[in-house]
N, C-alpha and C positions, 0 to 999 in steps of 0.2 A: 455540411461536410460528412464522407462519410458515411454516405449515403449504400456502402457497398458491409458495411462493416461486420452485420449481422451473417452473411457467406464465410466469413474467414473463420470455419472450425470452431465451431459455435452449438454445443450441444446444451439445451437449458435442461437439467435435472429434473428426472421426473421419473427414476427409479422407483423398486419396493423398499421396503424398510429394510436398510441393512443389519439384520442382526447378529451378531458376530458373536462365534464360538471359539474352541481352542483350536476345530478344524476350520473356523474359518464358513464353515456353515452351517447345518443341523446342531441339537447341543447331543453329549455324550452320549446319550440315551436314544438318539434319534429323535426328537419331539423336532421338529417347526418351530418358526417364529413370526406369530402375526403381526398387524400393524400397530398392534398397541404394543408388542414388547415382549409378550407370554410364549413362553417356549410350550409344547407339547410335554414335554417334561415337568412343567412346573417353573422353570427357573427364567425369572423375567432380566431379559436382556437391553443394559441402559446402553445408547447410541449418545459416543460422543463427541461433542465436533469443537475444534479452536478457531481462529482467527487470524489473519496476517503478522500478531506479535509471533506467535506459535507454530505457524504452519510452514514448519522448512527442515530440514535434512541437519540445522544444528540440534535441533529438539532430539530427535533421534539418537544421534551421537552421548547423550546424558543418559541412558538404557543398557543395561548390558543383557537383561534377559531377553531373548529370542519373543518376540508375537506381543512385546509391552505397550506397542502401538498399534497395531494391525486392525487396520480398520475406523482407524480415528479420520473423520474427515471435517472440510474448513474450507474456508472462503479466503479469497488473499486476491487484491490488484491485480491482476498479472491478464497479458495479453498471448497468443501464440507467437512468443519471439521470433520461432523459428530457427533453425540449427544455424544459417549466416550471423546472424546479428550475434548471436552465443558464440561464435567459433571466433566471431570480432574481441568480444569480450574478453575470452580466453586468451588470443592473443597480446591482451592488456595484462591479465593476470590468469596463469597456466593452473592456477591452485583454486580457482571457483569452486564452490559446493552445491551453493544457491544463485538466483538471480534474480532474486526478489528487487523490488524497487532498482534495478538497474538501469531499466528502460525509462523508467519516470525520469530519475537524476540525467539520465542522455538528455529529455527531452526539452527540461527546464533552461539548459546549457544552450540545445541551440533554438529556443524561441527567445531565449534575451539574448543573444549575437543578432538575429533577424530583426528583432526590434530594436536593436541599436542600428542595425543599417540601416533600416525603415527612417528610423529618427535622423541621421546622420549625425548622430552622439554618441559619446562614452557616458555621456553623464545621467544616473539613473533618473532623475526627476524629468530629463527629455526624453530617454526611450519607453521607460515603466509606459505610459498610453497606449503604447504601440503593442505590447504584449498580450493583450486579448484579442486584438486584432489578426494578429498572425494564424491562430486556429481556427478562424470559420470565413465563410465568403472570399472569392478570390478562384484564383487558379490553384488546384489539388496539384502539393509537391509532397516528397515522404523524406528528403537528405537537405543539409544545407544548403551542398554543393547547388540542387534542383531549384530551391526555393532562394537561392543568391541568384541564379540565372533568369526567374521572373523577376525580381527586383533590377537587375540592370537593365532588362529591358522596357522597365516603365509598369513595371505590371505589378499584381497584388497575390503575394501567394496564400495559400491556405496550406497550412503545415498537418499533415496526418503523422500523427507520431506514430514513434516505436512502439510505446507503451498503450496503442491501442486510442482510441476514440475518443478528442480532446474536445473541440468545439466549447470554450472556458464561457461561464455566465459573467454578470457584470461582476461580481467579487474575486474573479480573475483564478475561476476553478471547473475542474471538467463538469458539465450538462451531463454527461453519460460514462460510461468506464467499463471496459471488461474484465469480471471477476474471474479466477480459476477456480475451479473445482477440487481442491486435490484432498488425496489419500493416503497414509500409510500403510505398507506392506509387511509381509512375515519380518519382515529383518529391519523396523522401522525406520527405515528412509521413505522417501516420499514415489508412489509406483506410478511411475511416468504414463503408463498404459491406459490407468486410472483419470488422468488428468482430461476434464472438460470444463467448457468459456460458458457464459454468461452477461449478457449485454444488461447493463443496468441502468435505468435513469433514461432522460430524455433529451435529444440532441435538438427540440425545438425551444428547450428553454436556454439556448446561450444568448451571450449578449447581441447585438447589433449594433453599437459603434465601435467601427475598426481603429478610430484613433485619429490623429491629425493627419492634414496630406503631405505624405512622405519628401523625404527628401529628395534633389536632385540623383539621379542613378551616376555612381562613380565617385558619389562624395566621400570625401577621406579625412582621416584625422591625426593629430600628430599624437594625442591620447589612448594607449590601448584599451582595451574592454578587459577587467580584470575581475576575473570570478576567486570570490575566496568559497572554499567547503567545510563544512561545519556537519558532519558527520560520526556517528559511532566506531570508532576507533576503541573504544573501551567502553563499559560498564554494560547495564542488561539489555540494550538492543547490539552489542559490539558485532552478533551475527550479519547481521543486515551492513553491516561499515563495507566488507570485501568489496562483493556487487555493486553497491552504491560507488565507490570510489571509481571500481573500475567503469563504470558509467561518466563519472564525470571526466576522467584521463581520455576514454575513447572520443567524446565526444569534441574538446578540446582541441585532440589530435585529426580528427577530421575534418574541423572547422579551418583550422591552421593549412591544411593540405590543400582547403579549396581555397587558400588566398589572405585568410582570417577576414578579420571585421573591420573596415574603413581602411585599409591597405597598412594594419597592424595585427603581428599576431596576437593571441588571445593569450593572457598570462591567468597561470592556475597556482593559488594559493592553497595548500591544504590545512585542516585543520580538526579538534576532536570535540567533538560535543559532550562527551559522558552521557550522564545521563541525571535523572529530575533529582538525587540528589546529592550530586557535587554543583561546585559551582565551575567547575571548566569548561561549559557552553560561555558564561559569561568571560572567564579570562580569554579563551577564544575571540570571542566577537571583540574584544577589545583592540587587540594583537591584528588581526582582519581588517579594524575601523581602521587604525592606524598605517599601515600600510596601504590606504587609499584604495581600497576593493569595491566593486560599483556593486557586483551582485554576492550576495551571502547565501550558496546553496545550501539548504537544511532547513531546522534540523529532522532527525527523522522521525523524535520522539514530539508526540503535541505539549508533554507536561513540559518539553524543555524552551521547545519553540516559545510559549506564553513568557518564559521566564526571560527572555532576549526580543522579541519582535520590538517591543519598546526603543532600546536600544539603537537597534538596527531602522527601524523606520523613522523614527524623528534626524537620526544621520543621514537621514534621505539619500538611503542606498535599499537597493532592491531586495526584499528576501524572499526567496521561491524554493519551498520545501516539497519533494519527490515522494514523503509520505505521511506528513500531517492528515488527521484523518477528523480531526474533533470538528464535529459542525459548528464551534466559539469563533474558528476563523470564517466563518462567513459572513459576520455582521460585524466582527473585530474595526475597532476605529485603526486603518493603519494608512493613513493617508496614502492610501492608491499607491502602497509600494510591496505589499505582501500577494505573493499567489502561490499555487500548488498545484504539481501533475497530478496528484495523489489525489481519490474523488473523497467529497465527504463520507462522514460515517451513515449519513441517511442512504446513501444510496449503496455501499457495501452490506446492511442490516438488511434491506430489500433482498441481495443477493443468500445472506446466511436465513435469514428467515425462511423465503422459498425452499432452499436446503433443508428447512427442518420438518417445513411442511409436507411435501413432495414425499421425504420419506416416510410419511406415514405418524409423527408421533404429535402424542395427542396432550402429554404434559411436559414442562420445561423446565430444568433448573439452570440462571445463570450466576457463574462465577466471576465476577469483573475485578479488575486491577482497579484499584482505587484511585487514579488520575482523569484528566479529560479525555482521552482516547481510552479507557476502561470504561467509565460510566457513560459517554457520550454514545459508545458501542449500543452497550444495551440498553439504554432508555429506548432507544432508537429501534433496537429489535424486537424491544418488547410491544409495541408500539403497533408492527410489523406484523408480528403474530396473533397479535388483538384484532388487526384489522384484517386478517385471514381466516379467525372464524373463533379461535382459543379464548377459553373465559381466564377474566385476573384469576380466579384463584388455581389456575389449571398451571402459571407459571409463578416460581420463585425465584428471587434475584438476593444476590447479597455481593456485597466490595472487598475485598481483603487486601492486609498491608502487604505489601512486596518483601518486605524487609523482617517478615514476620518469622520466628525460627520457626513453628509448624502452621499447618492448617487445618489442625486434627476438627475444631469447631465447625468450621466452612464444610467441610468435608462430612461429619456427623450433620450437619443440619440436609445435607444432600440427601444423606444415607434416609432419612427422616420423612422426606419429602417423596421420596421413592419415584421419580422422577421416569419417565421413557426418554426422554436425553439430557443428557447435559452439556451447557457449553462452557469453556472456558476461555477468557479474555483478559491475557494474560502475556508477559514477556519469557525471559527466562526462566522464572520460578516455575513456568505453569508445569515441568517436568517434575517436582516438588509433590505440586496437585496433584498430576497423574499420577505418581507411584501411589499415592497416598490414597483416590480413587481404587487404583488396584490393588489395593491392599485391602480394602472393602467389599470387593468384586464389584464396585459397578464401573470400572475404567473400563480400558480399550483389552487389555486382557485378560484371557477368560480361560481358568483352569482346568 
């Protein structure tokens, strides 16, 4: 599948070192900035980049000084949507900012509908099989409506998603994924102009059993398909909830337009995940179980996800999270009913690492959120840059608490360390980090 997917606006990084001034290029004095960091002037310039918790237009908004991001760049999911699919979106919800994970959550929504048709069930333990099947092998469809019309006629579709290049291996998660590029600008929001893709991972390692032979074409059920969502609605990933929701609303309503699923429409429960620590992921799934929900989209965060998959998979309903990123789900005991649009973290680190490489720097400090998607991130990257050429002691890593009132330590051990980049891997705090970065001078702004 997917064989085209590398054409679609697809530039892999391979810039100079950006080194970033108060103008945005030379420093005050005029000196240059070579690839280790050193200004012509003296003053060596730290490059620094975040992650998909971080990399979005809510970070920004937590700033009120002018150029406090300019120039921070990061890796994050994301496919060339395209102004249709966004204009779709928007019509769901007018107040978008971001679009992060929207396409994923679209995508999770109509590969379990297709697998429940496939299966001619509502019931997850009959269609869950079918759902890695739908992404590779088969006849190339991109909408439901496309991939319900090979299925009536006997045939087998291959679903190219929204969110870019799925082709799921046998633990029921994408083979490959395109990362974006992005950037912040003078006015730190994120500079669209800036934005380039990244193909990551390999589309020869997905599975190859499609699943059972599908059901009869036209088969119907008196059972609708009913998706509950377990999504950030509050707490430190709440930015990521808008997009996401309006992803799972659109997709629903699309599905519904072309007929729904078994000659039922598709019913949408919503609901709030919080975040790793409350427990209102758990009262959530609870509230979801009980109202008989086949599939439980979410959640976004992995430290919440561990804390519910239990839950949710021994009730032998489906969970398919849009941005779980800890590579713990991939060998997770979850009896063949957990998957994710969202790729693992080994293969988003392949994407930040080339990032860090590419630009030229030759020592690294990482800053991680102390959960599975913080540590999983960088073990992973470190990993990444080891085997791109960087000796251990060329990079430092250390974990900090989220919930921590400062990060003056974290921060001093950086200063310390005197780093050519830094990354941070991080949720909402990581605007905490930065100020506190810039308050040091080695953040994204530079006086």
């Amino acid at each position: 599948m997917r064989t085209g997917t590398t054409a679609r606006s697809i530039a892999v990084t391979g810039a100079a070192l950006l080194a970033l001034t108060a103008c945005g290029g030379g420093d005050e004095d005029g000196g240059t900035t070579d690839a280790g960091g050193d200004t012509g002037g003296g003053e060596k310039q730290v490059n620094v980049y975040g992650t998909d918790g971080n990399m979005g237009n809510a970070l920004g908004e937590s700033f009120t000084t002018e150029g406090a991001l300019a120039g921070m760049r990061g890796t994050t999911p994301l496919t060339d949507l395209g102004t249709e699919f966004q204009e779709r979106l928007l019509a769901v919800d007018p107040n978008l900012q971001d679009f992060n994970y929207s396409a994923e959550t679209y995508d999770a929504i109509i590969i379990s509908a297709l697998a429940s048709v496939l299966a001619g069930s509502t019931v997850p333990t009959e269609f869950a099989p079918y759902i890695n099947g739908v992404t590779f092998g088969g006849e190339a469809c991109d909408s439901f409506s496309s991939c319900l019309d090979i299925i009536n006629a006997g045939g087998n579709p291959d679903y190219d998603g929204v969110s870019g290049p799925l082709s799921f291996t046998e633990p029921g998660e994408p083979a490959q994924a395109s990362f974006g590029i992005l950037e912040f600008g003078q006015d730190n929001a994120l500079d669209e102009g800036q934005t380039t893709f990244e193909i990551s991972g390999d589309e020869g390692n997905a599975a190859t059993d499609e699943g059972p032979a599908p059901a009869a074409p036209g088969t119907t059920s008196t059972d609708p398909l009913v998706i509950g969502t377990l999504l950030p609605l509050t707490g430190n990933l709440a930015f990521l909830g808008p997009p996401e929701v309006a992803g799972a609303r659109l997709a629903v309503q699309e599905i519904n337009e072309a007929g729904g699923v078994l000659g039922q429409e598709v019913q949408l429960i919503e609901g709030d995940s919080g975040d790793a620590s409350t427990d209102t992921a758990s009262q959530t799934v609870d509230r979801l179980l009980q109202q008989n929900v086949d599939v439980i989209v979410g959640a976004a965060s992995s430290g919440v996800s561990l804390t519910v998959i239990d839950a949710i998979t021994r009730a032998g309903v489906v969970q398919f999270s849009p941005a779980n990123t800890s590579d713990q789900f991939t060998t997770y005991n979850d009896n063949g009913l957990y998957f994710r649009t969202a790729p693992p973290d080994t293969l988003q680190a392949r994407a930040l690492s080339d990032l860090i490489i590419n630009d030229g720097n030759n020592t690294v400090g990482i800053m991680a959120l102390n959960d599975p998607y913080g540590t999983g991130l960088m073990e992973n990257t470190v990993a990444n840059l080891e085997a791109a050429g960087l000796s251990a002691d060329s990079i430092e890593t250390l974990t900090y608490d989220p919930q921590a009132a400062n990060f003056d330590a974290e921060v001093q051990q950086m200063v310390e360390f005197n780093p050519d980049a830094i990354v941070v891997i991080g949720f909402e705090e990581s605007a905490r980090i930065i100020e506190a970065l810039n308050a040091e001078g080695i953040g994204p702004a530079r006086s």
